[in-house]
N, CA, C and O atoms as a GROMACS GRO file, in nm:
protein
  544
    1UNK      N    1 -10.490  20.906   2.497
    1UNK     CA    2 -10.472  21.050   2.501
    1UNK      C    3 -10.324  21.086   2.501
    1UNK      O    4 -10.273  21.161   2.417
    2UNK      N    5 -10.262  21.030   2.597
    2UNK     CA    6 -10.088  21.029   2.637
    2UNK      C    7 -10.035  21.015   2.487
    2UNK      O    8  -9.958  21.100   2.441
    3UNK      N    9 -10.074  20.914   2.419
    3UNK     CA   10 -10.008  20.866   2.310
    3UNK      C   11 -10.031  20.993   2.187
    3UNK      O   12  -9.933  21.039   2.127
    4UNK      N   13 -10.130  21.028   2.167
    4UNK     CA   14 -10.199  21.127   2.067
    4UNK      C   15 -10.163  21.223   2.110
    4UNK      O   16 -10.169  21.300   2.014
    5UNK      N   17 -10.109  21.305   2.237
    5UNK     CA   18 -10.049  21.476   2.269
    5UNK      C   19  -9.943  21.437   2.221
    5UNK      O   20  -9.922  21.466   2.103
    6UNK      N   21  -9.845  21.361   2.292
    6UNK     CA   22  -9.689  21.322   2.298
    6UNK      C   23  -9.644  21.328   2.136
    6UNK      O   24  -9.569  21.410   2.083
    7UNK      N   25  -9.712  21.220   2.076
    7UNK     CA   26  -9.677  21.240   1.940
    7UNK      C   27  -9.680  21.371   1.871
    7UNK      O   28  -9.578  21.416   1.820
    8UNK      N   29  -9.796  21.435   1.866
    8UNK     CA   30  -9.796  21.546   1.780
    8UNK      C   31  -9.692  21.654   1.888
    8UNK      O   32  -9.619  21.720   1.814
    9UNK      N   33  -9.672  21.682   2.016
    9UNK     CA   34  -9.562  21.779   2.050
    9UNK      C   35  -9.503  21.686   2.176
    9UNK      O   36  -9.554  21.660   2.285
   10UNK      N   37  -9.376  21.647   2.115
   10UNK     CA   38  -9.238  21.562   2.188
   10UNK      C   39  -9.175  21.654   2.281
   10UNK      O   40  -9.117  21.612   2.381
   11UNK      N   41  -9.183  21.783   2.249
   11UNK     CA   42  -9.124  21.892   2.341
   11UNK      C   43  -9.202  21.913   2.506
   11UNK      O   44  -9.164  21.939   2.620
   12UNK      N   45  -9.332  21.884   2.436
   12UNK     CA   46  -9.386  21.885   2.599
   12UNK      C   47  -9.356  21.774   2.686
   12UNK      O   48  -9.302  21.794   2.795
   13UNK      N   49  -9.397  21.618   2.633
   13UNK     CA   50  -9.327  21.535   2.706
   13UNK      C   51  -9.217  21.532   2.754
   13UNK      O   52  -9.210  21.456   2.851
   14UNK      N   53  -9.117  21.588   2.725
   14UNK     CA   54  -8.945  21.546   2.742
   14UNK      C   55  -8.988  21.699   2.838
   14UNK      O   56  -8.896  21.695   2.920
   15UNK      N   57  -9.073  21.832   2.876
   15UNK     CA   58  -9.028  21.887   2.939
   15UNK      C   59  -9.146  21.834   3.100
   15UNK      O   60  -9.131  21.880   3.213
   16UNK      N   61  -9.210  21.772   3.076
   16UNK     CA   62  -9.318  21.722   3.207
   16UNK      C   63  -9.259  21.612   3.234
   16UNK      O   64  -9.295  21.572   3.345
   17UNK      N   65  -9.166  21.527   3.173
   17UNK     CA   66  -9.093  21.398   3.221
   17UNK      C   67  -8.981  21.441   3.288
   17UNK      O   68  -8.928  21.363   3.367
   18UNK      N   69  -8.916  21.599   3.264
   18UNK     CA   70  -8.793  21.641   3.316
   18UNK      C   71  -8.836  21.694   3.473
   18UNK      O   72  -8.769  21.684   3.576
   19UNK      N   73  -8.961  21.748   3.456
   19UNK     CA   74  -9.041  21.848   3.580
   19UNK      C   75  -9.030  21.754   3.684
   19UNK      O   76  -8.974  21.774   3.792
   20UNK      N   77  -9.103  21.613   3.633
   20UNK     CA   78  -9.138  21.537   3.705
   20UNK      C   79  -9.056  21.522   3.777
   20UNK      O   80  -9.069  21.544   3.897
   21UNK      N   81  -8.945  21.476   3.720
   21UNK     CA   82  -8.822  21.374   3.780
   21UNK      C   83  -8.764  21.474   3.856
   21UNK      O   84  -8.736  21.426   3.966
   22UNK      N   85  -8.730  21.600   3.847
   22UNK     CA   86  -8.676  21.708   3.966
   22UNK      C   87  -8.764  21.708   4.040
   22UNK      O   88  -8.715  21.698   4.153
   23UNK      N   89  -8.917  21.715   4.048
   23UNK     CA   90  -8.984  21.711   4.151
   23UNK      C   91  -8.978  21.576   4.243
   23UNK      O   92  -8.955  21.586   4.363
   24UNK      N   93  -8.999  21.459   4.185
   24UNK     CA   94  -8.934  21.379   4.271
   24UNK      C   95  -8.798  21.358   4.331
   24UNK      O   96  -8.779  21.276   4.421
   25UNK      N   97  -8.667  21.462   4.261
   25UNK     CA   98  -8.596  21.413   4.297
   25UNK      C   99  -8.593  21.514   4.478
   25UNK      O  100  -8.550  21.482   4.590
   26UNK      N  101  -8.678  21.672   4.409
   26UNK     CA  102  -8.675  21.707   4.512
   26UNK      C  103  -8.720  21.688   4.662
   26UNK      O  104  -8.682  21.739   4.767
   27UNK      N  105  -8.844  21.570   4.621
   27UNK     CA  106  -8.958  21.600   4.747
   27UNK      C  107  -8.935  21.451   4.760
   27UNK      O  108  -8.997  21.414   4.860
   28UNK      N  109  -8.866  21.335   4.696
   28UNK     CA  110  -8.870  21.205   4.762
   28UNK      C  111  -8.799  21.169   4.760
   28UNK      O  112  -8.794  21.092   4.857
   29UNK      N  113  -8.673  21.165   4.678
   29UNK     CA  114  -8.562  21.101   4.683
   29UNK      C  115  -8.434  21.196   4.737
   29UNK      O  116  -8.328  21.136   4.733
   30UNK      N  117  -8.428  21.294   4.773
   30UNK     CA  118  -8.347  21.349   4.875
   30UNK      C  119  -8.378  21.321   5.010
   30UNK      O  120  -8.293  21.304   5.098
   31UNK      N  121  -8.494  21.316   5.024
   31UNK     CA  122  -8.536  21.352   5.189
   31UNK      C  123  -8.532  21.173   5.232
   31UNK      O  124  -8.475  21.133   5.334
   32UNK      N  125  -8.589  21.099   5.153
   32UNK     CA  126  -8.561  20.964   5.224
   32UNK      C  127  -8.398  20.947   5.179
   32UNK      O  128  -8.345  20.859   5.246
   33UNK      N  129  -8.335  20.991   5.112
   33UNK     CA  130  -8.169  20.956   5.125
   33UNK      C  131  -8.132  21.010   5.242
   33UNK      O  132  -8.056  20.955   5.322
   34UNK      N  133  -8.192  21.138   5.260
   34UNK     CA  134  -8.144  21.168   5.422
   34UNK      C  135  -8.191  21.110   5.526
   34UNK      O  136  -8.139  21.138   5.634
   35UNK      N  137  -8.264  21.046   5.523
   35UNK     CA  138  -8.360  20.994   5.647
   35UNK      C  139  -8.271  20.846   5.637
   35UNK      O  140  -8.236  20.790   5.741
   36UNK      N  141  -8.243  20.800   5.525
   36UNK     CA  142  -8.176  20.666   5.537
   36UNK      C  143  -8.047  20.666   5.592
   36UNK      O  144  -8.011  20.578   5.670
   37UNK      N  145  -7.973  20.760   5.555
   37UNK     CA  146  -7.786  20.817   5.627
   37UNK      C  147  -7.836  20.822   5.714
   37UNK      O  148  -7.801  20.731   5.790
   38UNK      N  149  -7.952  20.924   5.778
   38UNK     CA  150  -7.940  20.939   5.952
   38UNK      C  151  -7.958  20.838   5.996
   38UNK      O  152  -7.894  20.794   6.092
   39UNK      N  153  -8.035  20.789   5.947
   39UNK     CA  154  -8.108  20.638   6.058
   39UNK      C  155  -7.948  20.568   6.069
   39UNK      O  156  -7.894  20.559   6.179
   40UNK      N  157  -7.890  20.524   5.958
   40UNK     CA  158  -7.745  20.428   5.938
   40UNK      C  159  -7.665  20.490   6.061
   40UNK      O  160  -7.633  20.421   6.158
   41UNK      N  161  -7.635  20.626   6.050
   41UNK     CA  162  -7.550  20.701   6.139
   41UNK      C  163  -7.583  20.643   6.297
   41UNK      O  164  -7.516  20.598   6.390
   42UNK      N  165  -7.723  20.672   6.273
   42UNK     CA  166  -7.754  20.637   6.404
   42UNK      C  167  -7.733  20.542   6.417
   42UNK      O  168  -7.654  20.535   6.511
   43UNK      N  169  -7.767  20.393   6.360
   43UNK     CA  170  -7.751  20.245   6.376
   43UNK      C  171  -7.589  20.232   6.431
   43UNK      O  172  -7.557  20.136   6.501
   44UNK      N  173  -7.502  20.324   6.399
   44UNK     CA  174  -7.373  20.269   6.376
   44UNK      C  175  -7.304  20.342   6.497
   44UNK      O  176  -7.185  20.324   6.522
   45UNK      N  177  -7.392  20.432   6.576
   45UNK     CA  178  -7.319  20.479   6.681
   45UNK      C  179  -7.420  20.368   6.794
   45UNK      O  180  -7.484  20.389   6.897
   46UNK      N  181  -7.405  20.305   6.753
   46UNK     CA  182  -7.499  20.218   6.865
   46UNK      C  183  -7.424  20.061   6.838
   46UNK      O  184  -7.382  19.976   6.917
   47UNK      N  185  -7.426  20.064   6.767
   47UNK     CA  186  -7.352  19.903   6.725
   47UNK      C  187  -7.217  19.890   6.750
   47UNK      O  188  -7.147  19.961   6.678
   48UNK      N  189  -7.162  19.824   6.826
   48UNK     CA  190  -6.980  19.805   6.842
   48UNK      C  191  -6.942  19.756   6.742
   48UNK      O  192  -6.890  19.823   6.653
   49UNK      N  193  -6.956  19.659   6.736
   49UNK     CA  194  -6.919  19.567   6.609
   49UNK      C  195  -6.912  19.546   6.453
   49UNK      O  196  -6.817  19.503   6.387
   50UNK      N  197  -7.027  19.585   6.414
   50UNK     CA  198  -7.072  19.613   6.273
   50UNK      C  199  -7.110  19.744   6.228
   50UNK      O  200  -7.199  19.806   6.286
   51UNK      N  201  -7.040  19.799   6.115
   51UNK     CA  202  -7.136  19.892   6.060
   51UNK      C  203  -7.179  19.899   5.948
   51UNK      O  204  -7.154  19.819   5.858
   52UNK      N  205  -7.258  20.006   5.939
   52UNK     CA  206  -7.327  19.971   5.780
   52UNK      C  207  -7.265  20.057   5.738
   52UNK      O  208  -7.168  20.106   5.798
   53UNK      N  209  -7.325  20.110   5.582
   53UNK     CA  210  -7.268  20.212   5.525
   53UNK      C  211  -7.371  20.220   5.368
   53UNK      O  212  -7.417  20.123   5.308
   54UNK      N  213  -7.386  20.371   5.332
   54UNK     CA  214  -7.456  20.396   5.263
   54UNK      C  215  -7.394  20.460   5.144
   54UNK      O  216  -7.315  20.554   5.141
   55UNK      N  217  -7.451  20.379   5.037
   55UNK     CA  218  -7.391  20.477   4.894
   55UNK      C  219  -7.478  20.461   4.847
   55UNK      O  220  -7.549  20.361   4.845
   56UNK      N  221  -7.491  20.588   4.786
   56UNK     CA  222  -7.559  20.688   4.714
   56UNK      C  223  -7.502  20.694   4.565
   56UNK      O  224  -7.391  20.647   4.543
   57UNK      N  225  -7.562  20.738   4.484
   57UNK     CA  226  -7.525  20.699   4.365
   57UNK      C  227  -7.570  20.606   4.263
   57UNK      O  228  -7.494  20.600   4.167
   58UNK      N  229  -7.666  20.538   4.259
   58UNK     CA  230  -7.730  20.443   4.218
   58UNK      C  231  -7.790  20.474   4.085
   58UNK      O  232  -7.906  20.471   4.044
   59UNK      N  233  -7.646  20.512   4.015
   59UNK     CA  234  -7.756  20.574   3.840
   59UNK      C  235  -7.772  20.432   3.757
   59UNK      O  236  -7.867  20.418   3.679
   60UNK      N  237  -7.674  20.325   3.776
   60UNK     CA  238  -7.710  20.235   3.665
   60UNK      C  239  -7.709  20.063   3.818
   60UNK      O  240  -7.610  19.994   3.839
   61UNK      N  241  -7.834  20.047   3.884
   61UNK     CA  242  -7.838  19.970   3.929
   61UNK      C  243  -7.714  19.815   3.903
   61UNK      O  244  -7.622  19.758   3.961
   62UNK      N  245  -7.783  19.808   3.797
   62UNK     CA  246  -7.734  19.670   3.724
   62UNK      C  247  -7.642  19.631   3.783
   62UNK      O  248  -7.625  19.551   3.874
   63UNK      N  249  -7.533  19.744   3.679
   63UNK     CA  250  -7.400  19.760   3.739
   63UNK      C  251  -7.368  19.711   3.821
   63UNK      O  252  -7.307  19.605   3.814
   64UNK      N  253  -7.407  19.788   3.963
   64UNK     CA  254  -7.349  19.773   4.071
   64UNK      C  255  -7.410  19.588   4.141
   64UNK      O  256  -7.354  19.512   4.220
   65UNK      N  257  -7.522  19.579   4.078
   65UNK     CA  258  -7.539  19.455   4.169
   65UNK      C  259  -7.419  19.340   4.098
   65UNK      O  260  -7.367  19.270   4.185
   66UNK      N  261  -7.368  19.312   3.951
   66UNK     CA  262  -7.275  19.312   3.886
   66UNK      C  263  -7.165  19.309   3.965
   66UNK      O  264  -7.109  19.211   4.015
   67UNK      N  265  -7.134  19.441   3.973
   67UNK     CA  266  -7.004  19.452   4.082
   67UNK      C  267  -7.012  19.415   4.195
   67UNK      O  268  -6.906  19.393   4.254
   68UNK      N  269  -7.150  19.394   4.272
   68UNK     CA  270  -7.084  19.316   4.424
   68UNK      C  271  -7.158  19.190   4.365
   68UNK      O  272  -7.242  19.186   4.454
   69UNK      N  273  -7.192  19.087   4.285
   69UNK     CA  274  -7.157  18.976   4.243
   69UNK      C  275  -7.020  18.944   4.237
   69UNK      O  276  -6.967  18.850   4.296
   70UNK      N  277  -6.960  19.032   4.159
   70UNK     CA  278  -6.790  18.950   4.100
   70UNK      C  279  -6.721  19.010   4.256
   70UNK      O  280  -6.627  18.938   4.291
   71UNK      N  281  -6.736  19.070   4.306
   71UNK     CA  282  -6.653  19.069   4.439
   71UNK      C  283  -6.712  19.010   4.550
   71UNK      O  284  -6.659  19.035   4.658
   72UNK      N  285  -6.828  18.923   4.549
   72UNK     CA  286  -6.844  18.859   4.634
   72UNK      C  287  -6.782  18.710   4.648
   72UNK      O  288  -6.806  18.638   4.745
   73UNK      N  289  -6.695  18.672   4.534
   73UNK     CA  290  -6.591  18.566   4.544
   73UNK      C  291  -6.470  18.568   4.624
   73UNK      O  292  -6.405  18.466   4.647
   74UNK      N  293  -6.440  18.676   4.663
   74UNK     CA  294  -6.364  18.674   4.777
   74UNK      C  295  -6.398  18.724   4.911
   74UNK      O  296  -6.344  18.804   4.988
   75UNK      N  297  -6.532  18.636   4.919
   75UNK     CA  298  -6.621  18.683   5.029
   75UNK      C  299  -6.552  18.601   5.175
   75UNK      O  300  -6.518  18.626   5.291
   76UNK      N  301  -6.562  18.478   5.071
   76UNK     CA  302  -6.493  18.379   5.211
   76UNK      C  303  -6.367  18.389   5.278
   76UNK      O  304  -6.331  18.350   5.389
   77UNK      N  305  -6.311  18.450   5.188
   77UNK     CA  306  -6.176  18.495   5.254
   77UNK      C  307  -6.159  18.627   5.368
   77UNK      O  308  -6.085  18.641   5.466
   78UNK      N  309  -6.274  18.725   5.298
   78UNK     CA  310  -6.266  18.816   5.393
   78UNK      C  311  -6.335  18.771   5.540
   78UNK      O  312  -6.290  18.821   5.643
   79UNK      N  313  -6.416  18.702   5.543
   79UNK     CA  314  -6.485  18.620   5.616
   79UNK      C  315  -6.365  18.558   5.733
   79UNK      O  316  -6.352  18.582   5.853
   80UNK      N  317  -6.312  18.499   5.672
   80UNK     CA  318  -6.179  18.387   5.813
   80UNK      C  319  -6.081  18.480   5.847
   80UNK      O  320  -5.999  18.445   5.933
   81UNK      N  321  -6.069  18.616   5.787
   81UNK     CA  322  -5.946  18.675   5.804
   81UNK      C  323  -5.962  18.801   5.850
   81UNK      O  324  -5.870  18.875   5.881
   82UNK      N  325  -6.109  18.835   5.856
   82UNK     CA  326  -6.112  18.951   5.976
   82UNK      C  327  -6.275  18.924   6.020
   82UNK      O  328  -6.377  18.967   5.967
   83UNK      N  329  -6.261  18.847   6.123
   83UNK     CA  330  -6.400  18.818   6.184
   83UNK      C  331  -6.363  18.943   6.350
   83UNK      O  332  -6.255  18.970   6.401
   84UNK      N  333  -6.474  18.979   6.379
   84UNK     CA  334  -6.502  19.075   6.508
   84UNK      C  335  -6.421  18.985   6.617
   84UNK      O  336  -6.376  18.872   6.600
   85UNK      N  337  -6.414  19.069   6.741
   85UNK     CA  338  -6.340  19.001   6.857
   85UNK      C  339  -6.503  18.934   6.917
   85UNK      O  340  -6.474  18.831   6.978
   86UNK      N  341  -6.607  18.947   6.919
   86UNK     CA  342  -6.706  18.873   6.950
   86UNK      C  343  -6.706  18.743   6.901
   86UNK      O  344  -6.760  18.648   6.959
   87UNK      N  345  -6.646  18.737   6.796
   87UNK     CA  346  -6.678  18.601   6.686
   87UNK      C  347  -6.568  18.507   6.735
   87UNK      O  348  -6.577  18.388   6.765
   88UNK      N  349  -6.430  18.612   6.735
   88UNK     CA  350  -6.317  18.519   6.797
   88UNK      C  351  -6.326  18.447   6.924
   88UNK      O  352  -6.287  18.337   6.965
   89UNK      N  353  -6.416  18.586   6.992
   89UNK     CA  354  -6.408  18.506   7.147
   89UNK      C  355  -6.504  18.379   7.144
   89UNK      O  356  -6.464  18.285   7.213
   90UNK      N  357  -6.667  18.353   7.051
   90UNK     CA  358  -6.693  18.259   7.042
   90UNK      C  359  -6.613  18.162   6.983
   90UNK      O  360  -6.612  18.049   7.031
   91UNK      N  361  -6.556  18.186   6.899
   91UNK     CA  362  -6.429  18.013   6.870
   91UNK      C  363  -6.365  18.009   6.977
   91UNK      O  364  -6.361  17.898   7.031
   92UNK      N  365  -6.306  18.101   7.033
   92UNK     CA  366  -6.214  18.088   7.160
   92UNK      C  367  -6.304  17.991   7.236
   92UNK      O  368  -6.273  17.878   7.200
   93UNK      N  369  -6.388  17.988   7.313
   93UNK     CA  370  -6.509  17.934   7.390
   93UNK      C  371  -6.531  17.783   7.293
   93UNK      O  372  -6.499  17.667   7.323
   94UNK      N  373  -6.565  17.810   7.228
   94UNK     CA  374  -6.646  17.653   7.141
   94UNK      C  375  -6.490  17.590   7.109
   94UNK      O  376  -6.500  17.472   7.075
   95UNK      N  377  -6.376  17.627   7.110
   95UNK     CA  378  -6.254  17.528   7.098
   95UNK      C  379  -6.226  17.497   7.291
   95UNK      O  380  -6.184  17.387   7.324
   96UNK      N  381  -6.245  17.566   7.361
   96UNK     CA  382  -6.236  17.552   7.473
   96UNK      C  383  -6.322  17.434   7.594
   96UNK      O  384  -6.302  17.369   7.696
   97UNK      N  385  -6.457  17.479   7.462
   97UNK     CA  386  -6.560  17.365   7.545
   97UNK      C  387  -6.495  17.230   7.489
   97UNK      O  388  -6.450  17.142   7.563
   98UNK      N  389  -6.494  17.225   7.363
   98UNK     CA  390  -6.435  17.090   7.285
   98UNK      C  391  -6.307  17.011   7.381
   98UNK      O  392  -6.305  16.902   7.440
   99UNK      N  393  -6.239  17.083   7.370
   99UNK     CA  394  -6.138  17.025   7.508
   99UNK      C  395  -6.208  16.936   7.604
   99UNK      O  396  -6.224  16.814   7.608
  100UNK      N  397  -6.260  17.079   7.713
  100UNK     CA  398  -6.298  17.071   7.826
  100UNK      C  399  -6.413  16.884   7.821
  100UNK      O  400  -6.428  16.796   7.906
  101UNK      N  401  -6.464  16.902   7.688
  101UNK     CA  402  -6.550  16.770   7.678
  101UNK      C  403  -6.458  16.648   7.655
  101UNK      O  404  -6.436  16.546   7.720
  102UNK      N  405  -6.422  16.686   7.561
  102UNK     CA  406  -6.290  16.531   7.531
  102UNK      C  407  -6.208  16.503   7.653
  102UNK      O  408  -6.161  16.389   7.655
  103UNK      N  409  -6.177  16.584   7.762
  103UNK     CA  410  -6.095  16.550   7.905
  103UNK      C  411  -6.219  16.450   7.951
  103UNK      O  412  -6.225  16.327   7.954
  104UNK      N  413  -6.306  16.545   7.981
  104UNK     CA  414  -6.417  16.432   8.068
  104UNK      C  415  -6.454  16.317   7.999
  104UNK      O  416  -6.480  16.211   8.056
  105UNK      N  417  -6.459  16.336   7.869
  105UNK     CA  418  -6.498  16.165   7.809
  105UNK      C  419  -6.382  16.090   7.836
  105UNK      O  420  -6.402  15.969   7.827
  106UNK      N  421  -6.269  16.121   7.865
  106UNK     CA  422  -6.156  16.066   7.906
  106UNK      C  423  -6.174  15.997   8.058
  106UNK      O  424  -6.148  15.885   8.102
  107UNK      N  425  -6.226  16.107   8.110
  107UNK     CA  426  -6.176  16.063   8.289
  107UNK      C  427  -6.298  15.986   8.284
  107UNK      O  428  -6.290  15.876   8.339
  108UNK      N  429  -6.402  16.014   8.234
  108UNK     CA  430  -6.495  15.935   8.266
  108UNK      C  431  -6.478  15.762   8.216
  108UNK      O  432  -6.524  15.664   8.275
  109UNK      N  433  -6.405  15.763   8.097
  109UNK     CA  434  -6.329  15.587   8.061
  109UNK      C  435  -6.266  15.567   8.156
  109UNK      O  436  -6.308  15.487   8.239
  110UNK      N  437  -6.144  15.634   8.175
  110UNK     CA  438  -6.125  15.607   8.289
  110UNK      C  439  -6.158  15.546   8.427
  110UNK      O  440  -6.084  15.471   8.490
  111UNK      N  441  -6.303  15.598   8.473
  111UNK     CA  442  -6.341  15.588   8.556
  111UNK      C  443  -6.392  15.458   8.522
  111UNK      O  444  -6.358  15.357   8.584
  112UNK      N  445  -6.452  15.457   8.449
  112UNK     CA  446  -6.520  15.303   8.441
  112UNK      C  447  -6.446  15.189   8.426
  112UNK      O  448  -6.487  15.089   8.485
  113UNK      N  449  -6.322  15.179   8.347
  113UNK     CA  450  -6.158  15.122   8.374
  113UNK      C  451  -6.145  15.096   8.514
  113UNK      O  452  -6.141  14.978   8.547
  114UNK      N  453  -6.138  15.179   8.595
  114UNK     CA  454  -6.093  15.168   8.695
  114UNK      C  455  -6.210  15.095   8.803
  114UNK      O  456  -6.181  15.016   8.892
  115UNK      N  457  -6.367  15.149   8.765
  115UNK     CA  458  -6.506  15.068   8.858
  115UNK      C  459  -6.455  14.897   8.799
  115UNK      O  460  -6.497  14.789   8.841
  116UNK      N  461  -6.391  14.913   8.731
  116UNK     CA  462  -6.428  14.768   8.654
  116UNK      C  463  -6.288  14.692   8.729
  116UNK      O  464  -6.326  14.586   8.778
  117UNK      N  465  -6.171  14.709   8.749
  117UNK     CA  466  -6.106  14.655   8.797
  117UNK      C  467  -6.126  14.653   8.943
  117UNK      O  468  -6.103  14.543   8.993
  118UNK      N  469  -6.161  14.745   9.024
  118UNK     CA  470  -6.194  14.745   9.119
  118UNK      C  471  -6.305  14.652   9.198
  118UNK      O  472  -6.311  14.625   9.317
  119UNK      N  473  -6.377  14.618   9.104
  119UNK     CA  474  -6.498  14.515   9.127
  119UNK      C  475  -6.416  14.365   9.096
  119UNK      O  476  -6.438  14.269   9.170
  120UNK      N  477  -6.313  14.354   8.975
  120UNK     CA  478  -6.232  14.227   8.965
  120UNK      C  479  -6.162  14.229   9.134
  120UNK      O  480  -6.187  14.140   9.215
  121UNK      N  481  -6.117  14.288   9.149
  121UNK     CA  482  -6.037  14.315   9.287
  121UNK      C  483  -6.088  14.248   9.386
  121UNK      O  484  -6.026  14.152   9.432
  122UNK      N  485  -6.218  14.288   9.440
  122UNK     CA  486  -6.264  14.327   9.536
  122UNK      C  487  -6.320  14.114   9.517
  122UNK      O  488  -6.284  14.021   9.588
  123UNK      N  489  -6.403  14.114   9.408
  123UNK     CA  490  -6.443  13.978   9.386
  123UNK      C  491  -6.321  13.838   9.377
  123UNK      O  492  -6.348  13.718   9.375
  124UNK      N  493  -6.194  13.898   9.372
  124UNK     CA  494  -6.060  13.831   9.389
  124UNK      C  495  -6.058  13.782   9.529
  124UNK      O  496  -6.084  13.668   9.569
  125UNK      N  497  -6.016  13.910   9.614
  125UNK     CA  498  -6.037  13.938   9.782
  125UNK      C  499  -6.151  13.815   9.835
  125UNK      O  500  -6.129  13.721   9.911
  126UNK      N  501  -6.260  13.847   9.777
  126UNK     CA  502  -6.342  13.775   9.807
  126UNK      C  503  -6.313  13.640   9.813
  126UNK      O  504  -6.300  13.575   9.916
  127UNK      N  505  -6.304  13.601   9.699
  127UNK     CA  506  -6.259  13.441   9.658
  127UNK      C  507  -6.192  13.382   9.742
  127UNK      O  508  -6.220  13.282   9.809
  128UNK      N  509  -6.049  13.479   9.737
  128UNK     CA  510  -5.955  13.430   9.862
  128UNK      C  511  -5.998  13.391   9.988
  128UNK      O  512  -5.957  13.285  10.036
  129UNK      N  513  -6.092  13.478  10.063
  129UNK     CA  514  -6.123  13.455  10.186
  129UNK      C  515  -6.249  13.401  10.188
  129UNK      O  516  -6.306  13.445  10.288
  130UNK      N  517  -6.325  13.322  10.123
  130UNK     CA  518  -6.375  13.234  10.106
  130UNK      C  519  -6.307  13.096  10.148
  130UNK      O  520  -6.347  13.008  10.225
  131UNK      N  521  -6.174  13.107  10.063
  131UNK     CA  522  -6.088  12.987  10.022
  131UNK      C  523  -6.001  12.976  10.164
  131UNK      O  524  -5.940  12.875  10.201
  132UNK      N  525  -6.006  13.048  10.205
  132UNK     CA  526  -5.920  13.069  10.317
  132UNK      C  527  -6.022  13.013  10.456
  132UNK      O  528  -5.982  12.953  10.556
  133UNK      N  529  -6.102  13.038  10.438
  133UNK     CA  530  -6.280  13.022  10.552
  133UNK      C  531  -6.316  12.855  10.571
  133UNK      O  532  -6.367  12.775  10.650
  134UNK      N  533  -6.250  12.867  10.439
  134UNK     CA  534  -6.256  12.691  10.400
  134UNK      C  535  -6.222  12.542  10.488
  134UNK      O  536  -6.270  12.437  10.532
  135UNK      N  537  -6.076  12.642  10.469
  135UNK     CA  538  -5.930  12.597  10.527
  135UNK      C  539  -5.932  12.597  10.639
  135UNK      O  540  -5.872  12.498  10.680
  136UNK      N  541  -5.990  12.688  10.757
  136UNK     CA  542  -6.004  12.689  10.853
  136UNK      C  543  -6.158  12.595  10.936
  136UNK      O  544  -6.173  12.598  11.058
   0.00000   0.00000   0.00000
């Protein structure tokens, strides 16, 4: 049917495809663009750290996924060179524990260095006054 009106009058299609699309732009795609900013707004007065952000504008998709492809190569960089003070303070912490662990695997050689001579020692002592127990 679609195919057989359209053809014989092109004027009506191009004006019920135009209706359409203002009617959606009026009754669905404004009101959830607003509902999506508020919600963000809201997300972002709540979040310290991160925010989002909304653009609008989306006439030639492609494009844009295009454009944050080729700028997502200097992703990693933005990444090491402005991370949140949450993120820092976790490296701060996880370089801190790393320490704090390599001391104790230390004292703890240590320690066993030292159980171990201490037992040569003590089994020395011994010997002696054995040797000495002897003698007498």
């Amino acid at each position: 049917m679609f195919g057989t009106i359209f053809k014989k009058y092109p004027e009506l299609e191009r004006k019920m495809v135009s209706e359409a699309f203002s009617r959606y732009v009026k009754n669905v795609r404004k009101p959830c663009t607003k509902i999506r900013v508020d919600k963000i707004e809201e997300l972002n007065k709540k979040m310290l750290y991160s925010k989002i952000t909304a653009k609008s504008g989306l006439k030639n998709p492609i494009k844009n996924i295009k454009k944050g492809m080729s700028d997502s190569s200097g992703l990693k960089e933005k990444l090491t060179t402005k991370s949140s003070p949450v993120m820092q303070n976790r490296l701060l912490y996880k370089q801190l524990l790393e320490e704090f662990n390599q001391k104790t695997y230390t004292m703890q050689q240590k320690s066993k260095s030292l159980h171990r001579s201490m037992k040569q020692l003590i089994l020395d002592i011994d010997g002696s006054v054995q040797e000495t127990e002897k003698i007498f």
